[in-house]
PDB file as gemmi writes it, atoms N, CA and C in Angstrom:
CRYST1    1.000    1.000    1.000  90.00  90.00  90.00 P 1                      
ATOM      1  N   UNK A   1       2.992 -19.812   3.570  1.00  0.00           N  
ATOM      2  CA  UNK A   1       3.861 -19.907   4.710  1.00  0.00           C  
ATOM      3  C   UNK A   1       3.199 -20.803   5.749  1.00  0.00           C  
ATOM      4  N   UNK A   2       3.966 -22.160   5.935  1.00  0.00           N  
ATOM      5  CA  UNK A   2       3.076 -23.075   6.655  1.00  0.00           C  
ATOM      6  C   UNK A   2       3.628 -23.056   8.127  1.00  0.00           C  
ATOM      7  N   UNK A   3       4.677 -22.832   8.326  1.00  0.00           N  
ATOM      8  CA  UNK A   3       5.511 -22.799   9.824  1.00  0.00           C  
ATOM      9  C   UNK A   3       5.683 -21.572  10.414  1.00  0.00           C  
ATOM     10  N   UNK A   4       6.045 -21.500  11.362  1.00  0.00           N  
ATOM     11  CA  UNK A   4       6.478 -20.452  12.390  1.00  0.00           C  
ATOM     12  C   UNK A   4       7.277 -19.698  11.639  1.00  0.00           C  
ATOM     13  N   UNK A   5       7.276 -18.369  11.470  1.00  0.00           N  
ATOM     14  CA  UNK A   5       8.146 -17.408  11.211  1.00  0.00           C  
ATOM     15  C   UNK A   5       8.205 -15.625  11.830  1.00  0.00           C  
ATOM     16  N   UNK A   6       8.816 -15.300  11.567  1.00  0.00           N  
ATOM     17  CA  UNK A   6       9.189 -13.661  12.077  1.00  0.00           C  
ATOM     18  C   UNK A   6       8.469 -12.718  11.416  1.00  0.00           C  
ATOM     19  N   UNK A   7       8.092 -11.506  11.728  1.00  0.00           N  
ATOM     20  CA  UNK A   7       7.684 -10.455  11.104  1.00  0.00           C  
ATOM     21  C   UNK A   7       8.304  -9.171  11.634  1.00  0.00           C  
ATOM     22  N   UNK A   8       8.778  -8.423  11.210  1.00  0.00           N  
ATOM     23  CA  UNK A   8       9.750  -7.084  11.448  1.00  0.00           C  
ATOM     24  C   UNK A   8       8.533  -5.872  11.412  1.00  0.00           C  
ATOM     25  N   UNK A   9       7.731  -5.467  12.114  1.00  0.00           N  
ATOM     26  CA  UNK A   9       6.974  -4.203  11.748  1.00  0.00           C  
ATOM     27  C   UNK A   9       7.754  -2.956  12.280  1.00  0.00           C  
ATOM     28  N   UNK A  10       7.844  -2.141  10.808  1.00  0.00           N  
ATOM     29  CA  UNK A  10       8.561  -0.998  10.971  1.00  0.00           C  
ATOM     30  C   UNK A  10       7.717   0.609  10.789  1.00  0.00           C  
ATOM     31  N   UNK A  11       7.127   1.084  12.064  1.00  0.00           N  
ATOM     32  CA  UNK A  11       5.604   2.234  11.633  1.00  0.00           C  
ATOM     33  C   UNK A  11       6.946   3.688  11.805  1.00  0.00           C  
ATOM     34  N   UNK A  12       6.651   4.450  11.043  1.00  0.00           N  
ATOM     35  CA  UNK A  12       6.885   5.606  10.930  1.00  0.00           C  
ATOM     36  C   UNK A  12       6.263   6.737  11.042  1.00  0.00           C  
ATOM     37  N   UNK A  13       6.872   8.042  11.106  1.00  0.00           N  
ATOM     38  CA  UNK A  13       5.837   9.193  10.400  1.00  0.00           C  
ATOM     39  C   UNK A  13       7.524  10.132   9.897  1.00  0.00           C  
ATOM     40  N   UNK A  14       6.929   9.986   8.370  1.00  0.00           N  
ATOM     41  CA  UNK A  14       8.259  10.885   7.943  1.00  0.00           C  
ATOM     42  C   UNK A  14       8.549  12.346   8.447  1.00  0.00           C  
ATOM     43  N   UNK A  15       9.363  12.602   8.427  1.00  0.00           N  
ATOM     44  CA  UNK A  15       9.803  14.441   8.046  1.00  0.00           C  
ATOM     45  C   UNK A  15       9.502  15.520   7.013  1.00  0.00           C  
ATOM     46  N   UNK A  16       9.592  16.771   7.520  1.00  0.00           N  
ATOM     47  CA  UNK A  16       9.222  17.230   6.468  1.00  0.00           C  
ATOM     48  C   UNK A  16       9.968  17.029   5.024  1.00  0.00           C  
ATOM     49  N   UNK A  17      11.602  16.115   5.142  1.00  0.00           N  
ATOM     50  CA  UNK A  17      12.430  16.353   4.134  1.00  0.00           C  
ATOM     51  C   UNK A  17      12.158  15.178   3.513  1.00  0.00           C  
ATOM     52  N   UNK A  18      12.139  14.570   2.722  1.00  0.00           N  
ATOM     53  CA  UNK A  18      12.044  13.343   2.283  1.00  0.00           C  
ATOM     54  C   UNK A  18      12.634  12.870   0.784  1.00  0.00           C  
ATOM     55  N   UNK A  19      13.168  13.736   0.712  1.00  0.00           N  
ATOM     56  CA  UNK A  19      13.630  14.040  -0.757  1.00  0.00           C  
ATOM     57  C   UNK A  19      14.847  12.440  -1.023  1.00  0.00           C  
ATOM     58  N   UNK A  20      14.518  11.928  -1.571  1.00  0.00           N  
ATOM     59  CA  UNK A  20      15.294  10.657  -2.051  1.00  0.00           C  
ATOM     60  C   UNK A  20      15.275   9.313  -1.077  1.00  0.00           C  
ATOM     61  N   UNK A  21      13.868   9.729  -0.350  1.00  0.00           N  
ATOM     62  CA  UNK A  21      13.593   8.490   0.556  1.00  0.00           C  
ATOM     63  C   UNK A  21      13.032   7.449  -0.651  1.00  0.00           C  
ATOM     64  N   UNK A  22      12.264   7.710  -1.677  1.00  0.00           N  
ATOM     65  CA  UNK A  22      11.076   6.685  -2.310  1.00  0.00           C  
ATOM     66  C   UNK A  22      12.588   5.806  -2.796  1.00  0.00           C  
ATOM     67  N   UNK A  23      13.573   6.516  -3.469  1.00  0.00           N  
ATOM     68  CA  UNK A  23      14.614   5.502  -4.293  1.00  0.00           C  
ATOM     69  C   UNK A  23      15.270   4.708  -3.007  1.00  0.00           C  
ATOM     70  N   UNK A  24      15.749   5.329  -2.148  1.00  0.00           N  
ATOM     71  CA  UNK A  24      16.267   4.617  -0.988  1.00  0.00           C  
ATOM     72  C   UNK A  24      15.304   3.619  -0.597  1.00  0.00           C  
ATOM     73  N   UNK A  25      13.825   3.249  -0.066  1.00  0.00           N  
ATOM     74  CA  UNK A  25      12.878   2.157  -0.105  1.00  0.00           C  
ATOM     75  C   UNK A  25      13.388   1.808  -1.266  1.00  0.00           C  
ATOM     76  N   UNK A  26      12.805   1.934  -2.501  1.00  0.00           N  
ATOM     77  CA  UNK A  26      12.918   1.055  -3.416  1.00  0.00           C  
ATOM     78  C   UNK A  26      14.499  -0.087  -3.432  1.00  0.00           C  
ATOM     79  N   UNK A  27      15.582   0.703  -3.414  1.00  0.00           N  
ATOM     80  CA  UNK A  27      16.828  -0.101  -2.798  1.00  0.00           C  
ATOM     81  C   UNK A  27      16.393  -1.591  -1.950  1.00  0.00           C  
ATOM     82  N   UNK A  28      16.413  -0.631  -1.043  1.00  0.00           N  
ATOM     83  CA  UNK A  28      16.216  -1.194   0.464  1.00  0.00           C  
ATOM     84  C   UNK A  28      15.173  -2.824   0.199  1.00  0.00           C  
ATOM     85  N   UNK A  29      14.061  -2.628  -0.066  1.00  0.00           N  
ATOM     86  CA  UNK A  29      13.433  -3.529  -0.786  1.00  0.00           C  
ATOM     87  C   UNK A  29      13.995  -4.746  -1.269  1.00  0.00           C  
ATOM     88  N   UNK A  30      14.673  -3.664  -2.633  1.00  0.00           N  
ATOM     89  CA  UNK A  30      15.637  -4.954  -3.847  1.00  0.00           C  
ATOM     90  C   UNK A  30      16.521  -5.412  -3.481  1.00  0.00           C  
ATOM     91  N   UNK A  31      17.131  -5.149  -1.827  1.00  0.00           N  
ATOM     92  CA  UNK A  31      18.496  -5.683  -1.446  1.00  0.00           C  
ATOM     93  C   UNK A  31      18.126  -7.071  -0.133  1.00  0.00           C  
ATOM     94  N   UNK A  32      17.000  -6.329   0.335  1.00  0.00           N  
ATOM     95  CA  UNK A  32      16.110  -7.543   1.495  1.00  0.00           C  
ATOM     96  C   UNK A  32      15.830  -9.082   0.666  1.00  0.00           C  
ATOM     97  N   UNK A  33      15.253  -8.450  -0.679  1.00  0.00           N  
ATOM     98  CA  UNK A  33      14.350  -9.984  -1.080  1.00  0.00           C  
ATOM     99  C   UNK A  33      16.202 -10.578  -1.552  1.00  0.00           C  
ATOM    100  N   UNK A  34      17.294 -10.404  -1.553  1.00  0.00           N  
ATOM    101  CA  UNK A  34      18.731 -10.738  -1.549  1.00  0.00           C  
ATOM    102  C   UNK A  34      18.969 -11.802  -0.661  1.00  0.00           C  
ATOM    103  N   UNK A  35      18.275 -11.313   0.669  1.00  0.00           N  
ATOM    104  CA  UNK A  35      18.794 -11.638   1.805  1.00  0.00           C  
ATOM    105  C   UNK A  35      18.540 -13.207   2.140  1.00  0.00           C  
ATOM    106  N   UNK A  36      19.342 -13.895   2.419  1.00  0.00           N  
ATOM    107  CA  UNK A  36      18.680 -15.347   3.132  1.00  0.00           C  
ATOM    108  C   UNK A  36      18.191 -15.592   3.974  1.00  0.00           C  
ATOM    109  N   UNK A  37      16.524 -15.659   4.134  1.00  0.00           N  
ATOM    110  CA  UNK A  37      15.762 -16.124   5.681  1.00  0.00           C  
ATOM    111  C   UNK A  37      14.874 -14.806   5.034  1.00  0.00           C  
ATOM    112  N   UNK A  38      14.993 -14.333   3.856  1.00  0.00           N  
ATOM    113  CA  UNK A  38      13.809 -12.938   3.522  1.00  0.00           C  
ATOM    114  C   UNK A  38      12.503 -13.629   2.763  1.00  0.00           C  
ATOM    115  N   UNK A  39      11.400 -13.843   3.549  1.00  0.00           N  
ATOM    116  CA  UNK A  39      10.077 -14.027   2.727  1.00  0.00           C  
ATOM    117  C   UNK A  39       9.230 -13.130   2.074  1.00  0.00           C  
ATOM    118  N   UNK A  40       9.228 -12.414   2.680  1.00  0.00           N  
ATOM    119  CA  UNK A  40       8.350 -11.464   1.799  1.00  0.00           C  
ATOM    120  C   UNK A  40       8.184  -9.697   2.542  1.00  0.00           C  
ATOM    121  N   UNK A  41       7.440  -8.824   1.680  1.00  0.00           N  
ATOM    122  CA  UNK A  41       7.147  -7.333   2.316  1.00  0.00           C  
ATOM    123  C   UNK A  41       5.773  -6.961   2.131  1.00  0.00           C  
ATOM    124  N   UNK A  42       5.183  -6.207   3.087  1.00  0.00           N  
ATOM    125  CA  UNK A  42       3.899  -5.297   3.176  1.00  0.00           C  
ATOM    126  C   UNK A  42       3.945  -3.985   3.405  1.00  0.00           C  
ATOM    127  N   UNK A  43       3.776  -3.161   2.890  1.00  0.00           N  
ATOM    128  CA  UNK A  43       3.734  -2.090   2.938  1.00  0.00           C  
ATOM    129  C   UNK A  43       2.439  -1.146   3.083  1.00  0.00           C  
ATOM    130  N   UNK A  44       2.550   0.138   4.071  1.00  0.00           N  
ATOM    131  CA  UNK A  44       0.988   1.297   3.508  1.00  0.00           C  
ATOM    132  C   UNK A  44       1.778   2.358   4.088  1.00  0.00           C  
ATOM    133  N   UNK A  45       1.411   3.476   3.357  1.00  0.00           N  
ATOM    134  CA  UNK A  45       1.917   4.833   3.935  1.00  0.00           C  
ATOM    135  C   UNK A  45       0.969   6.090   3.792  1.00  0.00           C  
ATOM    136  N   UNK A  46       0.389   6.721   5.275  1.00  0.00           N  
ATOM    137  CA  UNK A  46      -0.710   7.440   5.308  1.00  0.00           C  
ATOM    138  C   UNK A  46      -0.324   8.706   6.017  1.00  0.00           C  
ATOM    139  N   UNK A  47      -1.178   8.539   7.058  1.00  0.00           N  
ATOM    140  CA  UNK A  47      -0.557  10.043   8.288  1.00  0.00           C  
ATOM    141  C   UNK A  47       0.657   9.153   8.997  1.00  0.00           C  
ATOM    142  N   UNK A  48       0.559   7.749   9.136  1.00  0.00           N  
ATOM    143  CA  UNK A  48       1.998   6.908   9.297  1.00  0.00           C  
ATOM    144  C   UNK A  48       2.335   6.234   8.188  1.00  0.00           C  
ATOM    145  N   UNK A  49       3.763   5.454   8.297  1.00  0.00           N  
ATOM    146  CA  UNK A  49       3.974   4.585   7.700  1.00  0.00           C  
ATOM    147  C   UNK A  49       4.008   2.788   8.258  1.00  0.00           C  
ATOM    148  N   UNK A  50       3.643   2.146   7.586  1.00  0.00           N  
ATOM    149  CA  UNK A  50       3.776   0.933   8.323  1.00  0.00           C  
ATOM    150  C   UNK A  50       4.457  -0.194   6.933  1.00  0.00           C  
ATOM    151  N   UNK A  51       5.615  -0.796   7.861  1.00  0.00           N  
ATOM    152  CA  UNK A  51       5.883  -1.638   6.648  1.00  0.00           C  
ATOM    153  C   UNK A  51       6.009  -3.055   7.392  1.00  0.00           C  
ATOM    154  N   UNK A  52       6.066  -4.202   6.942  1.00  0.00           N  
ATOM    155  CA  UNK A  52       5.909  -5.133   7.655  1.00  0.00           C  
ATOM    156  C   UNK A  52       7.214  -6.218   6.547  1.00  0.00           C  
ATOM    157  N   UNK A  53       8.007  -6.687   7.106  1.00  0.00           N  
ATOM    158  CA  UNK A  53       8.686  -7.405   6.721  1.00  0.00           C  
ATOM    159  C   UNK A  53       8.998  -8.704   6.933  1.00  0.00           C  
ATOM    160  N   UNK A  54       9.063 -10.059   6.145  1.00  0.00           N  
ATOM    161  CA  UNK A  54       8.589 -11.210   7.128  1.00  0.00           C  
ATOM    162  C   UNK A  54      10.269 -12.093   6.787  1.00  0.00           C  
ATOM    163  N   UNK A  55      10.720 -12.940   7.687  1.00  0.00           N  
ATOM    164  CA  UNK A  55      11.791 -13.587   7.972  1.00  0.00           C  
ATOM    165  C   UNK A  55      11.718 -14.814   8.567  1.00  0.00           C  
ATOM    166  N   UNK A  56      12.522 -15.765   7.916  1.00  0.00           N  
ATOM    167  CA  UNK A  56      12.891 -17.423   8.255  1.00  0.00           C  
ATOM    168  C   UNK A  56      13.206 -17.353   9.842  1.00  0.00           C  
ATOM    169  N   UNK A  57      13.488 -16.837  10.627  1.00  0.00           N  
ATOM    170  CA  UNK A  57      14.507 -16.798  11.577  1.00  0.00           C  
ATOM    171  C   UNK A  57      14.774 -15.648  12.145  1.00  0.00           C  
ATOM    172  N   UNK A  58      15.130 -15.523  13.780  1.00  0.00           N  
ATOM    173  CA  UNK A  58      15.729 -14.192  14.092  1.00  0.00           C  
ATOM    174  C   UNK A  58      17.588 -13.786  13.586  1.00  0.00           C  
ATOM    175  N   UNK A  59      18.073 -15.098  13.388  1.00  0.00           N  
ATOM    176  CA  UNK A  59      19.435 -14.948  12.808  1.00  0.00           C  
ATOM    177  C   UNK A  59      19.064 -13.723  11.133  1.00  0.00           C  
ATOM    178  N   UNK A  60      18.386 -14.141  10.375  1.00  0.00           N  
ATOM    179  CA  UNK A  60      18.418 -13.666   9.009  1.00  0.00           C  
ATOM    180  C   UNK A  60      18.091 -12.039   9.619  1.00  0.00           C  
ATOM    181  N   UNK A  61      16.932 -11.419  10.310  1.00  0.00           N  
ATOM    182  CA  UNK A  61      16.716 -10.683  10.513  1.00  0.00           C  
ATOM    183  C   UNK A  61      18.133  -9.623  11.346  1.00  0.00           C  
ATOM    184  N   UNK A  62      18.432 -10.394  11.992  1.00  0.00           N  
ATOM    185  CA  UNK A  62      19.891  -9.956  13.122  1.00  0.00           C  
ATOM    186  C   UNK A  62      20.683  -9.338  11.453  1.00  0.00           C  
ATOM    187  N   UNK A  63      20.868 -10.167  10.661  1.00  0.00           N  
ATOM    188  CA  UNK A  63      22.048 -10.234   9.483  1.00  0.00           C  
ATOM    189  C   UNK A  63      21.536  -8.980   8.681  1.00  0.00           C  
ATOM    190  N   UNK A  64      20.456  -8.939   8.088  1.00  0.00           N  
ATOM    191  CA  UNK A  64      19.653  -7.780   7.455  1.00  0.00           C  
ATOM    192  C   UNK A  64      19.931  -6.260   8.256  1.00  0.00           C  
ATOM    193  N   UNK A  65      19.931  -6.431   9.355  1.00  0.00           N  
ATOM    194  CA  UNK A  65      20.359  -5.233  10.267  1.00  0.00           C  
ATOM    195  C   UNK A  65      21.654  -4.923  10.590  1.00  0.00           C  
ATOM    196  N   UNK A  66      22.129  -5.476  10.249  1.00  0.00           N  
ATOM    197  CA  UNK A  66      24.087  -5.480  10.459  1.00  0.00           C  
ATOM    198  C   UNK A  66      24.627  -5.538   8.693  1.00  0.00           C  
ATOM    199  N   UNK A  67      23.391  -5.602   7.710  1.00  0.00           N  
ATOM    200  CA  UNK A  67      24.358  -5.085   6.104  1.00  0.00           C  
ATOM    201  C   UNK A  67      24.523  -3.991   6.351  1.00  0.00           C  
ATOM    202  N   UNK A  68      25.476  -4.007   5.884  1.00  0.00           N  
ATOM    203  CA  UNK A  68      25.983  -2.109   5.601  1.00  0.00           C  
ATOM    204  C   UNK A  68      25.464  -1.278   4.544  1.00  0.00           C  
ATOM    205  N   UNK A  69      24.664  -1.380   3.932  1.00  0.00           N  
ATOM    206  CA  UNK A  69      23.830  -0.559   3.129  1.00  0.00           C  
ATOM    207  C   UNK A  69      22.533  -0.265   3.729  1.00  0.00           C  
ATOM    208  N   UNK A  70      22.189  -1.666   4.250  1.00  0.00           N  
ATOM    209  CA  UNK A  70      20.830  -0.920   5.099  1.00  0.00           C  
ATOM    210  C   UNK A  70      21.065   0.087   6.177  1.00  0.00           C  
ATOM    211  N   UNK A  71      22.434  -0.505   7.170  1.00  0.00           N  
ATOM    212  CA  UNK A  71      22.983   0.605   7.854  1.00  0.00           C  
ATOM    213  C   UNK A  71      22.954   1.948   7.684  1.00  0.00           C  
ATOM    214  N   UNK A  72      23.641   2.267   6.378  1.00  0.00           N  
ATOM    215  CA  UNK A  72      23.619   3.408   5.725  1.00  0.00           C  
ATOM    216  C   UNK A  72      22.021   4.424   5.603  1.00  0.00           C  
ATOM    217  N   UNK A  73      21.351   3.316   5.102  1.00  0.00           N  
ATOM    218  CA  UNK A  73      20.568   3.848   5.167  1.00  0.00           C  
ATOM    219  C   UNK A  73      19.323   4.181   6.139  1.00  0.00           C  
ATOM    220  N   UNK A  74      19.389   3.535   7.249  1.00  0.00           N  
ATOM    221  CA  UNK A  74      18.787   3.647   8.688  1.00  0.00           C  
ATOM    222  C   UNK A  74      19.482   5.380   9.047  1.00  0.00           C  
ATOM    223  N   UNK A  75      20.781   5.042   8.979  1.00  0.00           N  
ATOM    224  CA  UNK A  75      21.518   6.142   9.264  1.00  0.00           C  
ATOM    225  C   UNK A  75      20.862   7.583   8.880  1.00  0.00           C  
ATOM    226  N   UNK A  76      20.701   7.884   7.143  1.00  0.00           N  
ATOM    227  CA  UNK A  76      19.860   8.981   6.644  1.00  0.00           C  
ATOM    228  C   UNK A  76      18.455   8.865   6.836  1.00  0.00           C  
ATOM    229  N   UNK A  77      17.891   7.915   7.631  1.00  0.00           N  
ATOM    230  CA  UNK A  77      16.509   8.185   8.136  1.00  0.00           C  
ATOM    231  C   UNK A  77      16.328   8.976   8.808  1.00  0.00           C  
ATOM    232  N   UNK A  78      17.339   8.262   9.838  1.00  0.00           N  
ATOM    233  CA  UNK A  78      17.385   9.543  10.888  1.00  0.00           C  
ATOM    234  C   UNK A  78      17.879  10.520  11.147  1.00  0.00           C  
ATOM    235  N   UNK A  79      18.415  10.796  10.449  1.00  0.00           N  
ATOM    236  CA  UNK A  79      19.217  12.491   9.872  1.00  0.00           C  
ATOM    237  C   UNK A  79      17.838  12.779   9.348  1.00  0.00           C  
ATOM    238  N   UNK A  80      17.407  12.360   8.471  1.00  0.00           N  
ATOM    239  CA  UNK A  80      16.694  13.200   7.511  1.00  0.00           C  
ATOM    240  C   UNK A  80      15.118  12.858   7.189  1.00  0.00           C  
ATOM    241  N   UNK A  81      14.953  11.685   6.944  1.00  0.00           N  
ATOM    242  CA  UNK A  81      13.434  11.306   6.540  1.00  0.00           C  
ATOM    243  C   UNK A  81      12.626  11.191   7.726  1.00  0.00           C  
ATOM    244  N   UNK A  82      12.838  10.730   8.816  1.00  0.00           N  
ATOM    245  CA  UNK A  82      11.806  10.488   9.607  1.00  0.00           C  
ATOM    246  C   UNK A  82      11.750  11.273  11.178  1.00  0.00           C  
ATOM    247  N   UNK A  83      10.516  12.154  11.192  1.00  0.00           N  
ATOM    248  CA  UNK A  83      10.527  12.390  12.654  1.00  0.00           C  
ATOM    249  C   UNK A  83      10.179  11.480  13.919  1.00  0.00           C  
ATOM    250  N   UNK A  84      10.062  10.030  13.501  1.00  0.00           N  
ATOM    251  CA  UNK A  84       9.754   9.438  14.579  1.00  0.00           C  
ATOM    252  C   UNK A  84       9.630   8.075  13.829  1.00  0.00           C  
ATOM    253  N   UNK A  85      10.334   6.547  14.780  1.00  0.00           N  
ATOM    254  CA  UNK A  85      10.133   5.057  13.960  1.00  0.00           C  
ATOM    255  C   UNK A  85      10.201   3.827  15.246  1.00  0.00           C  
ATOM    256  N   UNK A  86       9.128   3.411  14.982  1.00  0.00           N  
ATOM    257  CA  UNK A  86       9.657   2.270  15.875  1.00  0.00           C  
ATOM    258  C   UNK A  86       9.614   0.614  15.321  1.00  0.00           C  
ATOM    259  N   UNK A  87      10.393  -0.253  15.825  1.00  0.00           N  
ATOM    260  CA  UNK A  87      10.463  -1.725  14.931  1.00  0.00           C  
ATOM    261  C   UNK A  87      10.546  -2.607  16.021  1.00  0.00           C  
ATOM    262  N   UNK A  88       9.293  -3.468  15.589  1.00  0.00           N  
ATOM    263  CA  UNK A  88       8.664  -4.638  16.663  1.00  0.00           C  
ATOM    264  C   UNK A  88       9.123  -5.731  15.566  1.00  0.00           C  
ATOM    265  N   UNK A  89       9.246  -6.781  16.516  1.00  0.00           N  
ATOM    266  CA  UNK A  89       9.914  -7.983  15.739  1.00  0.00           C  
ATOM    267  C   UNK A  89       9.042  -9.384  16.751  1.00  0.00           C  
ATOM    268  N   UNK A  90       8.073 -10.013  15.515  1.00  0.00           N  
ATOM    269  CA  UNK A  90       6.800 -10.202  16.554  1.00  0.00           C  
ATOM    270  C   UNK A  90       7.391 -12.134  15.974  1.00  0.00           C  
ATOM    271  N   UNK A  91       7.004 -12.981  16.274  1.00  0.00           N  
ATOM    272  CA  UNK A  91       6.928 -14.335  16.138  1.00  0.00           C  
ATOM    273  C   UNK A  91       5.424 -14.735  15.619  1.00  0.00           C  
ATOM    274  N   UNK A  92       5.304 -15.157  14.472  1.00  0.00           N  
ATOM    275  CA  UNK A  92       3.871 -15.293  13.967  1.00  0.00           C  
ATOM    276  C   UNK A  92       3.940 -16.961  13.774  1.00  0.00           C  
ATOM    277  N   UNK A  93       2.827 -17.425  14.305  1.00  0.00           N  
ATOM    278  CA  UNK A  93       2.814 -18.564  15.031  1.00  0.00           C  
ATOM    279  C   UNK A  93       1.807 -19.197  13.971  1.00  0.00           C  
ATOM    280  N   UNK A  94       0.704 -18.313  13.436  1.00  0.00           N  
ATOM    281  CA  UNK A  94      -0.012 -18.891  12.634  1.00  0.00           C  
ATOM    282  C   UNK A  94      -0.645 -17.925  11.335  1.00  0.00           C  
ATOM    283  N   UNK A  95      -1.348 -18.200  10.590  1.00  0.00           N  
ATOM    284  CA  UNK A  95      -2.019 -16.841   9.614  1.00  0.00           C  
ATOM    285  C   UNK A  95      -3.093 -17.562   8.650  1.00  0.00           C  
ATOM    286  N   UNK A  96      -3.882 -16.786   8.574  1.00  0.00           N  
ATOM    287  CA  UNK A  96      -4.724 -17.375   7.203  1.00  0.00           C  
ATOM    288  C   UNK A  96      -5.600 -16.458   6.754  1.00  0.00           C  
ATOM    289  N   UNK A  97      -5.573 -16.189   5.760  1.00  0.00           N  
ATOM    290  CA  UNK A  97      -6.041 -15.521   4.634  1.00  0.00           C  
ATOM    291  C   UNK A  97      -7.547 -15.483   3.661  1.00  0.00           C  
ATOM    292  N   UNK A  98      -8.424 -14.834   3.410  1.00  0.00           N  
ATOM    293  CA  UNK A  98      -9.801 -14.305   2.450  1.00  0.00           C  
ATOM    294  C   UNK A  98      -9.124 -14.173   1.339  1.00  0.00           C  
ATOM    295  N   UNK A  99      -9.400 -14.718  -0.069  1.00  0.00           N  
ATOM    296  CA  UNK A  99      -9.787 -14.450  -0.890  1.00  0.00           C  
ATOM    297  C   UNK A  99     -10.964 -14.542  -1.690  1.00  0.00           C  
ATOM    298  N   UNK A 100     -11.572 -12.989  -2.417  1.00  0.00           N  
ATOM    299  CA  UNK A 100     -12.709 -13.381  -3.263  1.00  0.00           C  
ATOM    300  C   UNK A 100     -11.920 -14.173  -4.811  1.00  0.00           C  
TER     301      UNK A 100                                                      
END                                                                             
């Protein structure tokens, strides 16, 4: 990724219910990398969750949040999976990377 792009960080801490959250991510996931302006995902899930989602543009990101399946499923988050979420939507200006 050589230019300016978006990053969506989404930190959580689930609920005690969670029962059909892992298939709902997994969805959620397979329907983003769909999306046009979708680069890529990071994920870790501990005493929080943190997922990091990266985007061409604030338009693609705006569009990703207005499908109606993700809708849906934001919706049973908060009914059900998560006691608490917040989503920063940061402008990443530059990045570079370690590998051994």
């Amino acid at each position: 990724m050589d230019s300016t792009y978006y990053a969506v960080i989404f930190t959580s801490q689930q609920a005690e219910t969670i029962k059909g959250y892992d298939e709902m991510a997994q969805t959620m996931e397979s329907l983003a990398k769909q999306q046009p302006g979708y680069l890529g995902i990071e994920s870790a899930r501990s005493q929080i969750g943190i997922t990091v989602s990266y985007w061409e543009n604030l338009e693609a990101i705006k569009n990703w949040k207005a499908n109606l399946d993700h809708q849906m499923a934001q919706k049973l988050g908060r009914k059900q999976w998560y006691a608490w979420y917040k989503v920063r939507i940061c402008k990443v200006e530059r990045e570079y990377e370690f590998k051994k």
